[in-house]
C-alpha positions as CSV (number, residue, x, y, z in Angstrom):
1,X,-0.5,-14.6,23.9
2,X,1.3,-15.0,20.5
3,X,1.4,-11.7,18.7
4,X,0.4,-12.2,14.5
5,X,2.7,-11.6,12.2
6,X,2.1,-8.7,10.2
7,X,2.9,-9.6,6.1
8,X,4.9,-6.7,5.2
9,X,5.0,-5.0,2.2
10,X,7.5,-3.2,0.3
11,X,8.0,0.0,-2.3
12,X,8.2,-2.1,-4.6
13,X,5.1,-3.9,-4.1
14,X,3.3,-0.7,-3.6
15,X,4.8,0.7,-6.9
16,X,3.6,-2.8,-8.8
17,X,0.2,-2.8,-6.9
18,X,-1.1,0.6,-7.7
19,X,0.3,0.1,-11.4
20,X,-1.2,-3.2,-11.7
21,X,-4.4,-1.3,-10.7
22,X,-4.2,1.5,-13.2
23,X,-4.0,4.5,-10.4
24,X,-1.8,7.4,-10.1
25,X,-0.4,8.1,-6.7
26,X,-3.0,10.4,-6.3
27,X,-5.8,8.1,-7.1
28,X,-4.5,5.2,-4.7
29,X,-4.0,7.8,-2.0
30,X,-7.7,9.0,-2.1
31,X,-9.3,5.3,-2.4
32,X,-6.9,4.9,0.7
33,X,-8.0,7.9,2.9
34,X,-4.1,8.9,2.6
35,X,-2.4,12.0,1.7
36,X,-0.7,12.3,-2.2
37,X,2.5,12.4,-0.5
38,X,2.2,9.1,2.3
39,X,2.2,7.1,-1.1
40,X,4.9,8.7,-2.9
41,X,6.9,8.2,0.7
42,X,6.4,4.9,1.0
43,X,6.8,4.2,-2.8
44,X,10.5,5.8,-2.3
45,X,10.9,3.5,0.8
46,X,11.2,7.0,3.2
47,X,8.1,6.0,5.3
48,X,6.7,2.5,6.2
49,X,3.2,1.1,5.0
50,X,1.4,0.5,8.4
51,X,-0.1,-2.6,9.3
52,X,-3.8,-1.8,8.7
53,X,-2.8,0.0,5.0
54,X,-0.5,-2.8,4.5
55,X,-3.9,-5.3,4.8
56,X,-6.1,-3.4,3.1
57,X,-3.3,-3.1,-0.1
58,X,-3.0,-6.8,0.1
59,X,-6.5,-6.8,-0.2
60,X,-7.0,-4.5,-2.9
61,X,-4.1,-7.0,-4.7
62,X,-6.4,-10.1,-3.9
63,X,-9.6,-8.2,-5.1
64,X,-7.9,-7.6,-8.8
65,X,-6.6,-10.7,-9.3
């Protein structure tokens, strides 16, 4: 069995996303169930999005647009 491909996403698509949305770090972190500080870590590219926030910030991109 094939394993998906999981889209990555970057700082800087985090950064643009959550701008594009009108949040502060603190606002995206509590619509995503994440700590303040995950988002400001993965925003300075020090920790990775996981797959499953990954998806659902893709999502939250689609849902804007």
């Amino acid at each position: 069995m094939k394993k998906k491909k999981v889209a990555t996403i970057t700082a800087a698509d985090v950064v643009k996303l959550r701008k594009r949305l009108g949040l502060t770090q603190g606002q995206l972190a509590e619509r995503l169930g994440v700590h303040v500080v995950t988002v400001r870590k993965w925003e300075a590219d020090m920790q990775t999005v996981g797959a499953a926030y990954a998806k659902l910030l893709r999502l939250m991109e689609t849902m804007q647009q």
